[in-house]
KELUMKE-634758 format. One record per residue (C-alpha): z, x, y negated. Coordinates in Angstrom, 1 decimal, padded with zeros to 4 digits. Layout:
<nodes>
NODE      zz      xx      yy
NODE       Z       X       Y
...
</nodes>
This chain:
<nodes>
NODE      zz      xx      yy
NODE  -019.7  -007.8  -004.1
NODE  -017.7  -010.7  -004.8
NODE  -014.8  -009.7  -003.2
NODE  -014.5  -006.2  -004.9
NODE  -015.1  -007.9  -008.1
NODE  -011.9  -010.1  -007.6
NODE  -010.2  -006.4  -006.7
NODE  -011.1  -005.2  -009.9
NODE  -009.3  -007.9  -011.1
NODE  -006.7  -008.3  -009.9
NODE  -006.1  -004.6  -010.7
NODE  -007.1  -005.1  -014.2
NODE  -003.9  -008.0  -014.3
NODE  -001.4  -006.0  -012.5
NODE  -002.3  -003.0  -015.1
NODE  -002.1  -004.9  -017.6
NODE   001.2  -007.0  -016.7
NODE   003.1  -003.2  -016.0
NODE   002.4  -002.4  -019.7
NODE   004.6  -004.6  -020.9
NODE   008.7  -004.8  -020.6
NODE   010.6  -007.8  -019.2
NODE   014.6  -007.5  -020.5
NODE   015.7  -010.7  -019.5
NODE   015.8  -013.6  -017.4
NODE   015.6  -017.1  -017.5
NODE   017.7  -020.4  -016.6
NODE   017.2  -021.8  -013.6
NODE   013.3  -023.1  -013.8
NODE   014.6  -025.6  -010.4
NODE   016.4  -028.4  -009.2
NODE   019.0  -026.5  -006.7
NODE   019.4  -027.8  -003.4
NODE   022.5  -029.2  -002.1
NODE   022.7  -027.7   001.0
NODE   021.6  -025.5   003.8
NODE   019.0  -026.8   005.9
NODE   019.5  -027.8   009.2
NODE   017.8  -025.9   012.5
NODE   015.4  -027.3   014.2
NODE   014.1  -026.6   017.7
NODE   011.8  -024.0   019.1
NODE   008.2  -024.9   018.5
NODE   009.3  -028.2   016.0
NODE   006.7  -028.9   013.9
NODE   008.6  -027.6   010.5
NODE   008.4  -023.9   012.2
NODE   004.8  -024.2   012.6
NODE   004.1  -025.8   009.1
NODE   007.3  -025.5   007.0
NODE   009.9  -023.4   007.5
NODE   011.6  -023.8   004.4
NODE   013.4  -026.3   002.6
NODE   012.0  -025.9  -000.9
NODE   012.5  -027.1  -004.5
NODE   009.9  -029.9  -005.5
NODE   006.2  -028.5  -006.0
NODE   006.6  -024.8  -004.3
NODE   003.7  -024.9  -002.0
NODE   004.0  -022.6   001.1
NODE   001.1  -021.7   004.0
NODE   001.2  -019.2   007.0
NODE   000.0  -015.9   006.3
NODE   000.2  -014.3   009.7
NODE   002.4  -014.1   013.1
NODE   002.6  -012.8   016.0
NODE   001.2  -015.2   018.2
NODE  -002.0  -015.4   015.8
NODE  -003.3  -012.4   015.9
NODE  -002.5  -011.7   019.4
NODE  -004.5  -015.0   020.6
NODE  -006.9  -013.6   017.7
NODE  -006.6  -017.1   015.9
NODE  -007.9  -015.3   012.9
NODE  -010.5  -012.8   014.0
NODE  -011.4  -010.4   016.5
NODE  -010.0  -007.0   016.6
NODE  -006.8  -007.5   015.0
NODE  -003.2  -005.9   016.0
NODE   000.4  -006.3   015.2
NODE   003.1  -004.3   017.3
NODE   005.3  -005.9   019.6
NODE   007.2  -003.6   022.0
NODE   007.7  -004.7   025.9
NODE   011.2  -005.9   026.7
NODE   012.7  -005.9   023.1
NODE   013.2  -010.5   023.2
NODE   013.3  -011.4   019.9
NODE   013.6  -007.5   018.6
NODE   009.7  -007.1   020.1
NODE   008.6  -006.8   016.4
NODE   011.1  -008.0   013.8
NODE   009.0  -008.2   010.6
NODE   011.2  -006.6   007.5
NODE   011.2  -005.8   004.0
NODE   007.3  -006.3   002.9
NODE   005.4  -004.4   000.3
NODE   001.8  -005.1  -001.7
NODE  -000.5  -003.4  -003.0
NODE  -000.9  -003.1  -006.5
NODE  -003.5  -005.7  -006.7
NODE  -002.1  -007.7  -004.3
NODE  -005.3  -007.6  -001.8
NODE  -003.2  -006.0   001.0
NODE   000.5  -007.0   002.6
NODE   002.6  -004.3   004.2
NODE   004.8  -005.3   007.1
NODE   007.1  -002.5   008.4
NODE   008.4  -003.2   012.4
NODE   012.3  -002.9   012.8
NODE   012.4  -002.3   016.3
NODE   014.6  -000.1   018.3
NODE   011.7   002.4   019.5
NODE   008.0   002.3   018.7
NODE   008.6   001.4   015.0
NODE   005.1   001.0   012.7
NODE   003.5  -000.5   010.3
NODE   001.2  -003.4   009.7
NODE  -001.5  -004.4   007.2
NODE  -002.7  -007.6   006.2
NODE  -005.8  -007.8   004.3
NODE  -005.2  -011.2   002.5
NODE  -009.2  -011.7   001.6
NODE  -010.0  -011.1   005.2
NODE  -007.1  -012.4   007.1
NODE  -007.0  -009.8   009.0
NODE  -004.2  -007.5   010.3
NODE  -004.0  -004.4   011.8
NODE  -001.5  -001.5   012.8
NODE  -001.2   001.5   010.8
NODE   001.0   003.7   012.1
NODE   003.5   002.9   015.3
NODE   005.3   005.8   017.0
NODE   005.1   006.4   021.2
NODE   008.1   004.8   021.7
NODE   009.4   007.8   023.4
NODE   012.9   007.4   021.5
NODE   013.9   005.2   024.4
NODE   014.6   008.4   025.9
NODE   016.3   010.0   023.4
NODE   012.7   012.2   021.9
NODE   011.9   011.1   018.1
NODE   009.5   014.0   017.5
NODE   006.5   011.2   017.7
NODE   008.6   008.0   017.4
NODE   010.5   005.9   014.8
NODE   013.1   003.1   015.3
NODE   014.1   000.3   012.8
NODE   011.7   000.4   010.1
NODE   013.1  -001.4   007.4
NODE   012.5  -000.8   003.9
NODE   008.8  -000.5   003.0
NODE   008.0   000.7  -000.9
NODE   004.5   000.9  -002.4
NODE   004.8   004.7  -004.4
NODE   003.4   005.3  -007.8
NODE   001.4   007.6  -006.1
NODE  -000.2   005.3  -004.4
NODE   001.3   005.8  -001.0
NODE   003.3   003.7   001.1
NODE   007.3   004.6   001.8
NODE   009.1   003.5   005.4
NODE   012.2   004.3   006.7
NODE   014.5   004.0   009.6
NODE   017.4   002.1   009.5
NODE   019.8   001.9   013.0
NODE   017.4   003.6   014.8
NODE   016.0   007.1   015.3
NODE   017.0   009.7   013.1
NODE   017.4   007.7   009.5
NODE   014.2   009.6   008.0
NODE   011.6   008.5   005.1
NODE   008.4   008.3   006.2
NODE   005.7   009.0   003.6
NODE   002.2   007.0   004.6
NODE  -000.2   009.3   002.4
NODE  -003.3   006.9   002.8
NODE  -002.2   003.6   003.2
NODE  -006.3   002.0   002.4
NODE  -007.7   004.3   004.6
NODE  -009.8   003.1   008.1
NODE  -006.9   003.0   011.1
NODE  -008.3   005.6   012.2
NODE  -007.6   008.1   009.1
NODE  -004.0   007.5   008.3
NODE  -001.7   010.5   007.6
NODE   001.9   010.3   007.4
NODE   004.4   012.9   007.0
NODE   008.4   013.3   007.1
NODE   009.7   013.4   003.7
NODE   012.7   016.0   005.0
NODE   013.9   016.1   001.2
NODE   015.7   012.7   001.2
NODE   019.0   012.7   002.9
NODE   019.1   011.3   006.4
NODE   020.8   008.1   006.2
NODE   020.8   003.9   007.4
NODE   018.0   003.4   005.4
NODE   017.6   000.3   003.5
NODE   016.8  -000.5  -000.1
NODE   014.9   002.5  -001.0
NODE   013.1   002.2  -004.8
NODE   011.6   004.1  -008.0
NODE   013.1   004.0  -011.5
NODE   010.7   002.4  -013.7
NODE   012.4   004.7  -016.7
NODE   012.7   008.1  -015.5
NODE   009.6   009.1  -013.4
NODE   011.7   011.8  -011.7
NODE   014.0   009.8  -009.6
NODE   014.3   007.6  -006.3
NODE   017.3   005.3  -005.7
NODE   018.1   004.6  -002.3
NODE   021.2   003.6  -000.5
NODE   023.6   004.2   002.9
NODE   023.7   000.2   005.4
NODE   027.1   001.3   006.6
NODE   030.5  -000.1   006.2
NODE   031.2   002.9   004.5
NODE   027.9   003.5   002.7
NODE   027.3   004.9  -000.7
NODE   024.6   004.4  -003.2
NODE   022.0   007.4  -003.5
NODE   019.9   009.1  -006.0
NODE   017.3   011.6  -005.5
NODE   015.7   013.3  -008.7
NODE   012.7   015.6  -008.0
NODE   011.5   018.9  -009.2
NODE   008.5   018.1  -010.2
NODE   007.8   014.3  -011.2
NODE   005.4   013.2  -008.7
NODE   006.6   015.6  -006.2
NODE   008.3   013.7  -003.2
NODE   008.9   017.1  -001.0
NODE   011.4   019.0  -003.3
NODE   014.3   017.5  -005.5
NODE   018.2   017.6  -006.3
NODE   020.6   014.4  -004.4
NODE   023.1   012.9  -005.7
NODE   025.9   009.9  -004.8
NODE   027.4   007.4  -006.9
NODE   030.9   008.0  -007.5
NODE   033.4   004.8  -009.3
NODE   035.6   007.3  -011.7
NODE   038.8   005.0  -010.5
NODE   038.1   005.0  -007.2
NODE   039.7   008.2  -005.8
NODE   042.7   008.2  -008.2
NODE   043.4   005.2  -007.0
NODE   044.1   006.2  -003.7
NODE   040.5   005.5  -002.2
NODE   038.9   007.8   001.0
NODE   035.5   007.9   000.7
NODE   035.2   008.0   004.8
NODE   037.3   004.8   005.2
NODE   035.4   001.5   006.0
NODE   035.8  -000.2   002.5
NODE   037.5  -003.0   003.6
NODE   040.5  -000.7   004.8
NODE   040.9   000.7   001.3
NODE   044.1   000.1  -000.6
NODE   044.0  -002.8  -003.1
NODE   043.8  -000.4  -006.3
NODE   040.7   001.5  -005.2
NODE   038.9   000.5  -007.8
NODE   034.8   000.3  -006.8
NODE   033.5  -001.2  -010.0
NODE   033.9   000.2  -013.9
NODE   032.5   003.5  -014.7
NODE   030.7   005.7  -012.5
NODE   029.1   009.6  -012.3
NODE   026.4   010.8  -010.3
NODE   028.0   013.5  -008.3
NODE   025.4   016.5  -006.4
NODE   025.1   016.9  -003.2
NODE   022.5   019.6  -003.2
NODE   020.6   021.8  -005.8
NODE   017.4   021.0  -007.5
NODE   015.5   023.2  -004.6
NODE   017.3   020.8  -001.9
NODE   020.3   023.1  -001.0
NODE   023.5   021.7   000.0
NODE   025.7   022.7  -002.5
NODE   028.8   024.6  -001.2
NODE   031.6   022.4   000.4
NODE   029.0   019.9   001.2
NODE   027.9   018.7   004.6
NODE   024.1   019.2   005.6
NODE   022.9   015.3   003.8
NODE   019.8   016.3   006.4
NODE   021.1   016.9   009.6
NODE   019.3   014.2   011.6
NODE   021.2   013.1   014.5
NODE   024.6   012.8   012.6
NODE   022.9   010.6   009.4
NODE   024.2   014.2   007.5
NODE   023.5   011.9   004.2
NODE   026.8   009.8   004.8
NODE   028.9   012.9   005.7
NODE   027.2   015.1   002.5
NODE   028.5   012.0   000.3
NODE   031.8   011.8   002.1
NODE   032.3   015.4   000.9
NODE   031.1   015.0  -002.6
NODE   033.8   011.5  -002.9
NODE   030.8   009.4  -002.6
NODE   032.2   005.6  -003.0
NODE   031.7   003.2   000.2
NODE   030.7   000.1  -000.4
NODE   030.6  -002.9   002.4
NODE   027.0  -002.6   004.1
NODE   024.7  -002.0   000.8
NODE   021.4  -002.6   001.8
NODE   018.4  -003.8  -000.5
NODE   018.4  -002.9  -003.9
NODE   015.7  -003.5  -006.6
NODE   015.2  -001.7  -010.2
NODE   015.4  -003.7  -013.2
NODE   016.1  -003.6  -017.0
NODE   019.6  -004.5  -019.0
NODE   019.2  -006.7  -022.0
NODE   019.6  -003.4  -024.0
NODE   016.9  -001.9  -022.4
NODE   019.0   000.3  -020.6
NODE   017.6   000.8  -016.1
NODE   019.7  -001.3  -014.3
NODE   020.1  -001.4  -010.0
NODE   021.3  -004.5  -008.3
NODE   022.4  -004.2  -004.9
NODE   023.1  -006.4  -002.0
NODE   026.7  -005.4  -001.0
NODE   026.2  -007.7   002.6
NODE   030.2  -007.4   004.1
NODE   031.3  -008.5   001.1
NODE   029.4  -011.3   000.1
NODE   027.9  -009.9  -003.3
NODE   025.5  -008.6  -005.4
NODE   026.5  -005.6  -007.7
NODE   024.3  -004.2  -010.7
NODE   024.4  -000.8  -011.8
NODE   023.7   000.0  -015.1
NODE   022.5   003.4  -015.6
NODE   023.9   004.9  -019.0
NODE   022.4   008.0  -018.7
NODE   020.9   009.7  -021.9
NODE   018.3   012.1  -020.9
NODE   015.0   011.6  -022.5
NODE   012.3   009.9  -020.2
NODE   010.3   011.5  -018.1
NODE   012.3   014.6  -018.2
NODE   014.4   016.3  -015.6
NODE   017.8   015.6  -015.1
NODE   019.9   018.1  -017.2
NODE   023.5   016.7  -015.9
NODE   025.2   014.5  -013.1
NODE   024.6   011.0  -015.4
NODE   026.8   007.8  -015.6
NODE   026.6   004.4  -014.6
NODE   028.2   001.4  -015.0
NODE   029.4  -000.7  -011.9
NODE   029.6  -004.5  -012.5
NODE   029.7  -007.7  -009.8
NODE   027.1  -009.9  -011.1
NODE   027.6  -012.4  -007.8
NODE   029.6  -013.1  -005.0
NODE   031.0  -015.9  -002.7
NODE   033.5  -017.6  -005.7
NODE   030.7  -017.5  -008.5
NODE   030.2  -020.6  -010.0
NODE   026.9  -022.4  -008.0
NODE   024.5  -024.9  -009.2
NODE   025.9  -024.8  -012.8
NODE   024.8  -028.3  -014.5
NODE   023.7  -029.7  -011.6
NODE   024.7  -031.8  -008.3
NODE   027.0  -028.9  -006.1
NODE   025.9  -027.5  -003.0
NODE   027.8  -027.5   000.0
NODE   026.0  -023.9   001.3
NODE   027.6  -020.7   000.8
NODE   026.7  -017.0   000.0
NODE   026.7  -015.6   003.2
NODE   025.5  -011.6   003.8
NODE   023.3  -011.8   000.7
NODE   020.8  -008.7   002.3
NODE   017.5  -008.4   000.2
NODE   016.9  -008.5  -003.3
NODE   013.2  -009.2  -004.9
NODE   012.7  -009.7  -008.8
NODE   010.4  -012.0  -010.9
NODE   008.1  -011.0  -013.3
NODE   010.2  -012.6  -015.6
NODE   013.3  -009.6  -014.5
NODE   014.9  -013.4  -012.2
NODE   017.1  -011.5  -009.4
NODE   016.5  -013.7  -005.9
NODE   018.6  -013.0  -003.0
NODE   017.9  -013.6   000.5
NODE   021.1  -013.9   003.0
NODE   021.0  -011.9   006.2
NODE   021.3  -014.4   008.8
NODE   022.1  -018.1   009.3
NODE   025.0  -020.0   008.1
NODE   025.9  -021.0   011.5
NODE   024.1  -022.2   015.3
NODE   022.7  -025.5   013.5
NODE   022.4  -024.4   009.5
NODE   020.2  -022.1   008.8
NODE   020.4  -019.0   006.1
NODE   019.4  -019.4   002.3
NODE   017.9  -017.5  -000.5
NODE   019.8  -018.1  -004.0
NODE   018.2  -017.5  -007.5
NODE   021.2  -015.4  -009.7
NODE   021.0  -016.9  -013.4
NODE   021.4  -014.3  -015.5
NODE   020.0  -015.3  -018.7
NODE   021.1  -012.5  -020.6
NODE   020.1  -009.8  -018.0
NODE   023.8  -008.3  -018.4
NODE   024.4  -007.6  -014.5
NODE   026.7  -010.4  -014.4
NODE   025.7  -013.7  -013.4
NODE   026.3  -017.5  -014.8
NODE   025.5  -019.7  -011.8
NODE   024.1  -019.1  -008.0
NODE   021.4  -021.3  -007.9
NODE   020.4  -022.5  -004.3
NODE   017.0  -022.2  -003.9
NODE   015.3  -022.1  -000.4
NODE   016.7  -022.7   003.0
NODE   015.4  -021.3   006.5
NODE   015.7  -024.1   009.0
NODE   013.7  -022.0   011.7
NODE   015.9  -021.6   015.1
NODE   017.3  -018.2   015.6
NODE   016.0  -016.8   012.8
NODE   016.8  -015.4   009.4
NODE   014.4  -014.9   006.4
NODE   013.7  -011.3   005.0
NODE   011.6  -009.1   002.8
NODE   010.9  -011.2   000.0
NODE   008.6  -010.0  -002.6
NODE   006.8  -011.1  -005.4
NODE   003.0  -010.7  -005.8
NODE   002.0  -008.0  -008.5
NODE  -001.7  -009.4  -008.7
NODE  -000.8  -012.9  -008.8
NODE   003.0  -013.5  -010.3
NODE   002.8  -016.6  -009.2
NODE   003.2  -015.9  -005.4
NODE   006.2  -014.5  -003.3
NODE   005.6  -013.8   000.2
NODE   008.7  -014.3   003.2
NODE   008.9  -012.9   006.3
NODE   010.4  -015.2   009.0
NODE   012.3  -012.6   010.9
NODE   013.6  -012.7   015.4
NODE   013.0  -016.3   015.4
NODE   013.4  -017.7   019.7
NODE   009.5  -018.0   019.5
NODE   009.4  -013.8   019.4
NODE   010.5  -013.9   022.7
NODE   007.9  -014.6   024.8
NODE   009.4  -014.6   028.2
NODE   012.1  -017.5   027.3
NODE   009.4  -019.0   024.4
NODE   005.8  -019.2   026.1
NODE   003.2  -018.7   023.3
NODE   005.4  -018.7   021.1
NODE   005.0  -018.1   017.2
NODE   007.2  -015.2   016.6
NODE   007.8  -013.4   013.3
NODE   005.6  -014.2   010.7
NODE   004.7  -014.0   007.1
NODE   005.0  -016.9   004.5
NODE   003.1  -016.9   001.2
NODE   004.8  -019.2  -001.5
NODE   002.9  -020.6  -004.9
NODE   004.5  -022.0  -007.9
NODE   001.5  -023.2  -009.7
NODE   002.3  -026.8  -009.2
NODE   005.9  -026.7  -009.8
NODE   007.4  -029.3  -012.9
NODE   008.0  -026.4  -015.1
NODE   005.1  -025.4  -016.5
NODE   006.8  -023.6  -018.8
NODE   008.3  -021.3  -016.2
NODE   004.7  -021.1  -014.6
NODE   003.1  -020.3  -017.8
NODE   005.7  -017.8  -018.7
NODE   005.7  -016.3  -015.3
NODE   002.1  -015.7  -015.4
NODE   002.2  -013.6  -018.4
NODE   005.3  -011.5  -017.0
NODE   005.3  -008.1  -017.3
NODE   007.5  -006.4  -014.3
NODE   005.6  -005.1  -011.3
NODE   007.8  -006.5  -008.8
NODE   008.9  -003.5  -007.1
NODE   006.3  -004.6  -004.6
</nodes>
């Protein structure tokens, strides 16, 4: 009884915290660091307790690993996936997602074959697999298997998205029943979504129509899909972002975007360009975006003039000062985070009646100003890769992989007080000092707004063959309660964004 009272709870706070509009951020609420942390050795004590280099007061405990629930440290009956013979790729934890009361943790698999999902029950500590193909893709048949699950996005209708990034055939899979027993989970192919390197995948909080989603390629574009019916995943009309300057300037949109010429322009105003009908049907001169052994998505937007950004992968879905929906993206080959305000007009809640605009804009990259007012760090932005908001509407990125052999990777905070989509000051805020790993799928908690959970991603310790017993990937739950702003905290705990979680 007790514990479905706290459910009702929490679901009572994260209903109430959605009903109200966050617009802006905040200064930095931290003392910045001063520099990446260094790595320690396989099986130090710091990966076992504390992996991160923190600002003062940010309390962090293990949620779950590998090696936890496969010794069954926390109780019987549990199970994560971990293909045979991957190393450090046997499970790769990625891009998490809650619940919206925050009672359960999502944990999609990025592995080459035998992709899944796990689920955490954070009142039970206990984790078990949800889905996980028959990792017949090593052969080269996908009919029952998935490879590189990445992105994994709670729906508003309740579901649970994943999708395949490197691997297989660059599909969305829909979970229909994400609470259900183990033994009662549906899923289904979502063949209305272009087939591309899936990454940041996410729903616009104004128009209850559409999905953003986005192309991890040197050449990859920047996606909408905008259904028939609102609530409807299977049947909808595509669309790619197009800069207006970029192909008058001399830009290709199948050209790797760092072999464009200097004028291309890939910032300033931009249209949403179709790439099928509102039924789903290529439109004519367009490529097949869902031809599934060629990623069709990246040749469709090729066609259309799609323009290629440098490895976009995680994006999240925010608000502009002016109340306007605005996207920021992790642009990872070329050290920045762009925002994309979305100036289009069309009433909410109603379909689309034309292409839309948008508004490009760098809010960060590698020569923004960093630690503004305080002592300078000597880290660097380096492949910033996931994005996760505040309640407050603070953007948080999370780099792809570690500074170097001995300095691990970092997450920065991007003040952006105004929420204009360009940034002040790169704030250094947390630092992975784990060895041979990289942190990833950071998220904030809708039930408690005062939590962020990490995923500590291929550390050595996942391979058990050169690491005995090893850890392996695992999950990291964060609190702020007892940081030195309580103003922040207080603040924060009244926010009213729902995290994209």
């Amino acid at each position: 009884m007790k514990h479905h009272t706290m459910r009702n709870q929490l679901a009572f706070t994260a209903l109430l915290a959605a009903s109200h509009a966050a617009f802006a951020g905040t200064d930095v609420w931290f003392t910045p660091l001063t520099q990446s942390a260094p790595v320690v050795p396989v099986h130090d004590v710091a990966e076992l307790g504390s992996p991160w280099v923190t600002p003062e007061g940010i309390y962090q405990k293990n949620i779950v690993s590998l090696r936890e629930v496969e010794d069954q440290v926390l109780s019987p009956g549990q199970s994560l996936i971990r293909v045979p013979g991957q190393g450090t790729s046997a499970s790769m934890f990625d891009m998490l997602s809650f619940d919206p009361t925050g009672s359960y943790l999502f944990i999609p698999h990025e592995t080459p074959i035998g992709a899944g999902c796990s689920r955490v029950s954070l009142y039970d500590n206990k984790a078990e697999t949800i889905l996980a193909g028959d990792q017949q893709g090593a052969t080269g048949n996908w009919s029952n298997d998935f490879g590189a699950f990445d992105p994994s996005r709670w729906t508003p209708n309740d579901t649970l998205f994943l999708a395949e990034e490197w691997a297989g055939y660059g599909r969305v899979v829909e979970i229909l029943n994400p609470l259900a027993p183990v033994g009662e989970i549906q899923h289904r192919v979502l063949e209305s979504i272009p087939n591309v390197a899936h990454e940041g995948i996410n729903f616009s909080e104004k128009f209850k129509d559409t999905i953003y989603f986005i192309d991890e390629f040197n050449s990859g574009s920047i996606y909408k899909f905008v259904m028939k019916t609102p609530g409807d995943y299977t049947v909808g009309q595509s669309f790619v972002l197009s800069v207006d300057g970029f192909i008058s300037a001399g830009g290709n949109p199948a050209t790797d975007w760092n072999q464009q010429p200097a004028g291309a322009l890939r910032t300033g105003t931009a249209t949403w360009i179709p790439l099928t009908d509102k039924n789903g049907v290529p439109l004519p001169g367009i490529s097949d975006p869902f031809a599934d052994t060629t990623l069709g998505g990246r040749k469709a937007a090729d066609d259309a003039g799609g323009t290629p950004f440098g490895r976009p992968e995680d994006m999240s879905v925010s608000r502009a000062s002016n109340g306007n929906e605005m996207l920021y993206v992790a642009i990872t080959s070329e050290n920045a985070v762009i925002s994309i305000e979305i100036v289009d007009d069309r009433p909410r809640n109603r379909p689309v009646v034309s292409t839309g605009k948008a508004i490009v804009r760098t809010m960060v990259n590698a020569s923004s100003p960093k630690n503004l007012g305080f002592s300078p760090t000597t880290g660097v932005l380096n492949s910033p890769d996931n994005i996760a908001l505040d309640s407050l509407g603070n953007v948080y990125v999370v780099e792809d992989a570690p500074n170097g052999s001995s300095t691990g990777g970092d997450i920065w905070f991007v003040r952006d007080k105004n929420s204009d989509g360009v940034a002040e000051s790169l704030d250094h805020f947390m630092s992975i000092r784990v060895n041979g790993s990289e942190a990833t799928g950071m998220i904030f908690n809708p039930g408690n707004p005062l939590e962020y959970a990490v995923c500590v991603q291929h550390p050595q310790s996942t391979d058990l063959v050169a690491v005995p017993n090893g850890l392996g990937d695992s999950v990291w739950m964060f609190n702020l309660e007892n940081i030195p702003n309580q103003g922040f905290v207080k603040n924060l705990g009244k926010g009213g964004r729902n995290t994209n979680q």
